[in-house]
C-alpha positions as CSV (number, residue, x, y, z in Angstrom):
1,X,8.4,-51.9,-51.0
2,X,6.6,-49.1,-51.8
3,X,7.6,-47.1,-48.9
4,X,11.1,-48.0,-49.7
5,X,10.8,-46.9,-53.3
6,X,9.6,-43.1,-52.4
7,X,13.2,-43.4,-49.5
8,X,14.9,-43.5,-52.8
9,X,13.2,-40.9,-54.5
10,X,13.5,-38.5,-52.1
11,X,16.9,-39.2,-51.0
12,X,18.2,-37.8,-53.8
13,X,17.7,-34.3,-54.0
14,X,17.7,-33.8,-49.9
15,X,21.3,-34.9,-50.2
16,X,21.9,-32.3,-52.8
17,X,20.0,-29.9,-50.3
18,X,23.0,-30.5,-47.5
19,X,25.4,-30.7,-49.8
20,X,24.9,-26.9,-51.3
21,X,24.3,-26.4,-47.5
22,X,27.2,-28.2,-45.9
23,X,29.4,-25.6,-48.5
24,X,28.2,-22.2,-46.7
25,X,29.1,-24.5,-43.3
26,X,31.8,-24.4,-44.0
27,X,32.7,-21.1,-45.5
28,X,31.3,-19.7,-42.7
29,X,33.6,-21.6,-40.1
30,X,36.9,-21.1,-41.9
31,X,36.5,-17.2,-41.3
32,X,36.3,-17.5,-45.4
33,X,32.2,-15.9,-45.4
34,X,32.5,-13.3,-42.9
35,X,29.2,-12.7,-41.1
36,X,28.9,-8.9,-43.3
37,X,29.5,-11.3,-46.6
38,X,26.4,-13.8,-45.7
39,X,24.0,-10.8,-45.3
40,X,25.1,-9.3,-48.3
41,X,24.4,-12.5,-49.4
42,X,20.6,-12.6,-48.4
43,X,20.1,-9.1,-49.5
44,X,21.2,-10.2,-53.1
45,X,19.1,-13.0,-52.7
46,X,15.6,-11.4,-51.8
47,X,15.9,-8.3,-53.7
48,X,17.5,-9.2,-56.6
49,X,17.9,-13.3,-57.4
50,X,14.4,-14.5,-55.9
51,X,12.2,-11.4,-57.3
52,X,14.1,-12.4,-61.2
53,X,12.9,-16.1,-60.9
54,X,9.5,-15.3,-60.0
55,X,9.2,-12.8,-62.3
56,X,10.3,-14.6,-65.2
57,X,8.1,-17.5,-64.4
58,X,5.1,-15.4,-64.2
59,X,5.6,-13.7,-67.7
60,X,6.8,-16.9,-69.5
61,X,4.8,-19.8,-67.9
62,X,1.5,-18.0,-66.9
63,X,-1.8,-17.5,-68.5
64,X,-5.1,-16.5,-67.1
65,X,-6.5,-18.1,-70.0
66,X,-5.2,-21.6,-69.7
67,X,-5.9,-21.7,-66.2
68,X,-9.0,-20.0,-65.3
69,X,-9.3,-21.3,-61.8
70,X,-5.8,-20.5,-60.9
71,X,-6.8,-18.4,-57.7
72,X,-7.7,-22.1,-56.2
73,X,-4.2,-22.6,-55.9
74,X,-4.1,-19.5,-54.5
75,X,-6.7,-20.4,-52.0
76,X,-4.9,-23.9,-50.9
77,X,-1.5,-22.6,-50.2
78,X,-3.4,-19.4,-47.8
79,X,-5.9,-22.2,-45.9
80,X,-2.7,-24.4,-45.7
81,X,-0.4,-21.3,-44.2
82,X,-2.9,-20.7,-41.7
83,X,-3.4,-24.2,-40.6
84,X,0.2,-24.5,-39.9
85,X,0.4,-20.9,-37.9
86,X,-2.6,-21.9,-36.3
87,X,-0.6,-25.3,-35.0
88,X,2.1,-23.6,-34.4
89,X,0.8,-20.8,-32.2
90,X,-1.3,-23.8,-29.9
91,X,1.9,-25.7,-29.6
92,X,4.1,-22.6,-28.6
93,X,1.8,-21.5,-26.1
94,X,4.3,-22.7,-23.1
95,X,6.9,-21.0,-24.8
96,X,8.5,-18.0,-23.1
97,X,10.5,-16.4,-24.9
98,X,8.8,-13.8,-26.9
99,X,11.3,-14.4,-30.0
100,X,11.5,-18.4,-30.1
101,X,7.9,-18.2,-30.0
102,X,7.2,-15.9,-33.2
103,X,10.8,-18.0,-35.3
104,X,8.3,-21.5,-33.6
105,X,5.5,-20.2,-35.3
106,X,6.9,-19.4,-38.3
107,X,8.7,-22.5,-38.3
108,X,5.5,-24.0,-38.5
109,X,3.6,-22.3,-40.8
110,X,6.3,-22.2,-43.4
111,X,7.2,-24.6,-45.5
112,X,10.5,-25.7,-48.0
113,X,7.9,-24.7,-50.5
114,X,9.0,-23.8,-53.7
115,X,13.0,-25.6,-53.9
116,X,12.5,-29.6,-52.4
117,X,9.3,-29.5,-54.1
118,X,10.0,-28.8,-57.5
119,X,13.2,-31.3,-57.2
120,X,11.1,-34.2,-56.0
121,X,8.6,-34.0,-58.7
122,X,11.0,-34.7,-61.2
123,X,11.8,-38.0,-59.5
124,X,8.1,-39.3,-58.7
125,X,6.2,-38.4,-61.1
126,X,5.7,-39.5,-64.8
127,X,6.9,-36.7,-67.5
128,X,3.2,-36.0,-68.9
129,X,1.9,-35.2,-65.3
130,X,4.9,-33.5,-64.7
131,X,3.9,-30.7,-67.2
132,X,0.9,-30.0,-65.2
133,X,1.7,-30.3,-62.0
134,X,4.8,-27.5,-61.7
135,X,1.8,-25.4,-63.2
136,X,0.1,-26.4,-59.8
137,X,2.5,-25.7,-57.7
138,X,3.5,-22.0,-59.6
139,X,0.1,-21.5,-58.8
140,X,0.4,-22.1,-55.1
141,X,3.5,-20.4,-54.6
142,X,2.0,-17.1,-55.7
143,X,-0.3,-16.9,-52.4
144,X,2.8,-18.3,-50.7
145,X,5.0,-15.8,-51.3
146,X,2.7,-13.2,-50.7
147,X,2.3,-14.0,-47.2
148,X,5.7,-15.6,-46.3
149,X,7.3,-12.5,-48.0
150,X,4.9,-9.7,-46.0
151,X,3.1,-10.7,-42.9
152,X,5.6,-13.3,-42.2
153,X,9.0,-10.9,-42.6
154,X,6.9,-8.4,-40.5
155,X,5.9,-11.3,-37.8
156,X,9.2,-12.6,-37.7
157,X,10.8,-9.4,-37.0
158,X,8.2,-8.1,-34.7
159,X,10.6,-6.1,-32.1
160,X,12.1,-4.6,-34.9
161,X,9.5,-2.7,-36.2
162,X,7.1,-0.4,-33.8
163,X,4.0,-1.1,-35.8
164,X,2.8,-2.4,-39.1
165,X,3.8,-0.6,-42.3
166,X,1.2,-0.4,-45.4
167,X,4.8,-0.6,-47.6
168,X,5.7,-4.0,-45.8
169,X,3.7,-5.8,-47.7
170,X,5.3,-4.8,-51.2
171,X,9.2,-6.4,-50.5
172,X,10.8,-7.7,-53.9
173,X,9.2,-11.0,-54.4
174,X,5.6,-10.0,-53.7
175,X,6.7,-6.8,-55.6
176,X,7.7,-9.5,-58.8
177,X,4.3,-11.2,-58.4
178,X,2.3,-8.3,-59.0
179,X,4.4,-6.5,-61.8
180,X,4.1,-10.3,-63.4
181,X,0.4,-10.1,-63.1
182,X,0.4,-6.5,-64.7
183,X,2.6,-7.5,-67.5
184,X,0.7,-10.3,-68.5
185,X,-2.6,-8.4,-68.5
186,X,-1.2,-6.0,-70.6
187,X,0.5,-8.1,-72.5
188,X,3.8,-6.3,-72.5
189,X,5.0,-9.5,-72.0
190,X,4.9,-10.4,-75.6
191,X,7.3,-7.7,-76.1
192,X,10.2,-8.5,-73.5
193,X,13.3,-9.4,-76.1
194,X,15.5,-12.5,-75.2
195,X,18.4,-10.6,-74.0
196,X,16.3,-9.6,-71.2
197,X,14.3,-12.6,-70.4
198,X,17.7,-14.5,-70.6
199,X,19.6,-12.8,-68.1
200,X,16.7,-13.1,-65.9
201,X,15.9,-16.6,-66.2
202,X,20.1,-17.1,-65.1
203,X,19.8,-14.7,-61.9
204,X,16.7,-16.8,-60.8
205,X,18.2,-20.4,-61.0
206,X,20.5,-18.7,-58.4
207,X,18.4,-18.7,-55.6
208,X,18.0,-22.1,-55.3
209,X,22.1,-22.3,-54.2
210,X,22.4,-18.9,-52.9
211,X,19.4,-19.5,-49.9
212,X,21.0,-23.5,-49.2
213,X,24.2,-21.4,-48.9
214,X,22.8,-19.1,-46.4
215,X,21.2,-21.2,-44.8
216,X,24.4,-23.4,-44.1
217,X,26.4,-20.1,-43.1
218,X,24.0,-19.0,-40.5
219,X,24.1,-22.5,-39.2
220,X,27.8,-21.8,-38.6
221,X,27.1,-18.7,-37.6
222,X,24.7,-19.3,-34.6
223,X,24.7,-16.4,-32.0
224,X,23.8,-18.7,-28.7
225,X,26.6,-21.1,-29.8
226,X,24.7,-23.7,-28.0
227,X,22.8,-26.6,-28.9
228,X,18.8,-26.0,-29.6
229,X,16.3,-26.8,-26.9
230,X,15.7,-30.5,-27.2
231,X,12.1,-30.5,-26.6
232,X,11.7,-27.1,-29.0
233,X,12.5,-29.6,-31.6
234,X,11.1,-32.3,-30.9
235,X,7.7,-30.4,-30.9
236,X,8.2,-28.8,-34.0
237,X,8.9,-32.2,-36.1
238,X,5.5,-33.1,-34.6
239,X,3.6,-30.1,-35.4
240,X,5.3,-29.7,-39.3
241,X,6.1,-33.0,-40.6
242,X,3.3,-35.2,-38.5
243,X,0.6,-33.4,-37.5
244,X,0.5,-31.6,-40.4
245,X,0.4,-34.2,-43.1
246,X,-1.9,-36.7,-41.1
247,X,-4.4,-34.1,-41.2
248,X,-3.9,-33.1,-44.5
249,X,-4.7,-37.1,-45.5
250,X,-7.7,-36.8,-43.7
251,X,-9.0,-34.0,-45.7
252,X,-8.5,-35.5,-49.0
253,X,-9.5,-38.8,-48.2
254,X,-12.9,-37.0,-47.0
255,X,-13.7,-34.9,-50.0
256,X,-11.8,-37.0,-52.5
257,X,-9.8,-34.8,-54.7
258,X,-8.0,-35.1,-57.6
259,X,-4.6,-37.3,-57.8
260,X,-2.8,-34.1,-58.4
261,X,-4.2,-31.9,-56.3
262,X,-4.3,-33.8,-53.4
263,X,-0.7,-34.6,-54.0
264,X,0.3,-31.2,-54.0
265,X,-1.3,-30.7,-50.7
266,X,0.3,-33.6,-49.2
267,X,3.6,-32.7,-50.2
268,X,3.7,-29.3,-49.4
269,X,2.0,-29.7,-45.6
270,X,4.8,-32.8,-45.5
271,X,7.4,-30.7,-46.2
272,X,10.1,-29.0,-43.9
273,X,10.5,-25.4,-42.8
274,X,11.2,-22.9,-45.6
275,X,14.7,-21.7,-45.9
276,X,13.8,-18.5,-46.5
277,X,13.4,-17.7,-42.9
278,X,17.0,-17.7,-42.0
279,X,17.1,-15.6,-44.9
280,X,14.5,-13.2,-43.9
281,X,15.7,-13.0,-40.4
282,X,19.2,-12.1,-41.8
283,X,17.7,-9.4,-43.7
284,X,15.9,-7.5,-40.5
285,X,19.5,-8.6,-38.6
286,X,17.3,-9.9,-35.2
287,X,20.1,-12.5,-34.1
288,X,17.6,-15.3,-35.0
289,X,17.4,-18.2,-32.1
290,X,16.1,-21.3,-33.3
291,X,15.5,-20.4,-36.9
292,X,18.9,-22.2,-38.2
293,X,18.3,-25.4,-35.7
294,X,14.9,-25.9,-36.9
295,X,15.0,-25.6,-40.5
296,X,18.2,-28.3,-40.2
297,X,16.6,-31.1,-37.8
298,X,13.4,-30.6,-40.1
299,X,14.9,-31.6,-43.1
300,X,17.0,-34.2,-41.3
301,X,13.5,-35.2,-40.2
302,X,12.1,-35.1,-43.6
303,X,14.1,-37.7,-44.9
304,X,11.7,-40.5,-42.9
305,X,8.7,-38.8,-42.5
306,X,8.3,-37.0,-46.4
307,X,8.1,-40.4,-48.3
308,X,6.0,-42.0,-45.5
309,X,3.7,-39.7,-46.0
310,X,3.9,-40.0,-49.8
311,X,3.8,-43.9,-49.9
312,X,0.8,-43.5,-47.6
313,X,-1.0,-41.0,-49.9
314,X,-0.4,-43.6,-52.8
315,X,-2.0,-46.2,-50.8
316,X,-4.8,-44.1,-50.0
317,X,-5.4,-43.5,-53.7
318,X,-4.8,-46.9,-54.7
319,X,-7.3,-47.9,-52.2
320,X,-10.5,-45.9,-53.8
């Protein structure tokens, strides 16, 4: 019953995920989103729509004060990006082709997570540990988007670039992060009137839509026009939303963390790969391969394996 009950609560909100997506599908294959108006799209959307939403949840949710061991959040999203690269440069090691291997990896390492996240806390969890926990995972998508946003748009698009740029690692979002930071240690934050936080809070709760939207398009849009390599897939569902999350149960059943915490953890290593890479790889125009294909048969995935995972945790922490 419990396994059943966590079906329902995630259910939800991934059907509102292909939904939003399903409209950019089909967009895209009426001729009615041309191919130049989805990477206009995904320009919008990282340089101007993601960098306002993380900006103005920096400046209006964040204190140093209240949470003086933020950077371990920090810390847990880094350690769980590299565990997922790490899996996902051993199982692409028979892979050939120098481009599905980098969009495997990346499929791998990055996770859906910032958007399914934050909508499937508000169905399984109570409203007072709610409060907290969005804090938590704020906190864990500033080293996120650090890295997804500069190593992994250079990684991603590799053969586009000759050799690593010092000024690749400053794109919009991580750009947002770090003028949050500065704002709030200088407290200039105090100062912003509403009729700028306002406007910036609206072209944030964009980006949700906008990247499901892109997402679908460039699923329409698929240069091979063929079906994705069978095994490809299969061996990323194993690597991201099995591997992945049975490991991470280990760990916190071995140092025995906090509910919170170590439900944080779970869901994010059990969650499917980030959206944002069809976006980035729109953005550096490298006529992606499997990028499309695997963030869509990873969230199909997701609907069993995510509240598995979940239930399991539960019982886990039930169990101590």
């Amino acid at each position: 019953m419990e396994i059943l009950s966590y079906f329902k609560s995630v259910f939800h909100p991934m059907l509102q995920i292909f939904f939003l997506g399903s409209i950019g599908f089909v967009l895209a294959r009426r001729k009615a989103l041309p191919e130049a108006g989805v990477s206009g799209l995904a320009v919008f959307l990282i340089g101007v729509s993601l960098p306002s939403l993380i900006f103005w949840q920096i400046i209006s949710k964040f204190s140093f004060t209240l949470y003086p061991d933020w950077w371990v959040f920090v810390l847990i999203s880094l350690l769980i990006t590299a565990v997922g690269l790490s899996l996902g440069f051993l199982f692409s090691f028979r892979i050939k082709d120098a481009q599905v291997k980098r969009e495997f990896v990346s499929l791998a390492g990055f996770q859906n997570a910032g958007y399914l996240p934050l909508a499937l806390l508000g169905w399984i969890l109570p409203q007072e540990q709610l409060s907290v926990m969005l804090i938590y995972l704020f906190l864990f998508l500033l080293g996120f988007n650090l890295v997804i946003w500069s190593w992994g748009a250079f990684f991603l698009s590799a053969h586009k670039l000759k050799r690593f740029s010092f000024a690749s690692l400053f794109s919009p979002p991580v750009i947002a992060v770090l003028l949050g930071f500065a704002f709030i240690l200088l407290k200039i934050n105090r100062f912003l009137p509403r009729f700028i936080l306002s406007p910036l809070e609206m072209l944030g709760n964009c980006s949700f839509p906008l990247a499901m939207i892109v997402v679908g398009a460039s699923l329409a849009q698929l240069s091979s026009g063929r079906p994705p390599d069978r095994k490809i897939m299969l061996k990323l569902i194993f690597t991201k939303l099995v591997l992945l999350p049975f490991l991470g149960l280990l760990f916190i059943s071995y140092f025995h963390l906090p509910y919170l915490m170590g439900l944080l953890i779970i869901l994010e290593l059990a969650a499917p790969s980030a959206n944002n890479l069809v976006v980035i790889s729109r953005q550096h125009e490298q006529g992606e391969k499997i990028v499309s294909s695997g963030i869509l048969y990873s969230h199909i995935a997701a609907l069993i394996t995510l509240p598995v995972f979940l239930a399991l945790y539960n019982l886990i922490v039930s169990c101590k």
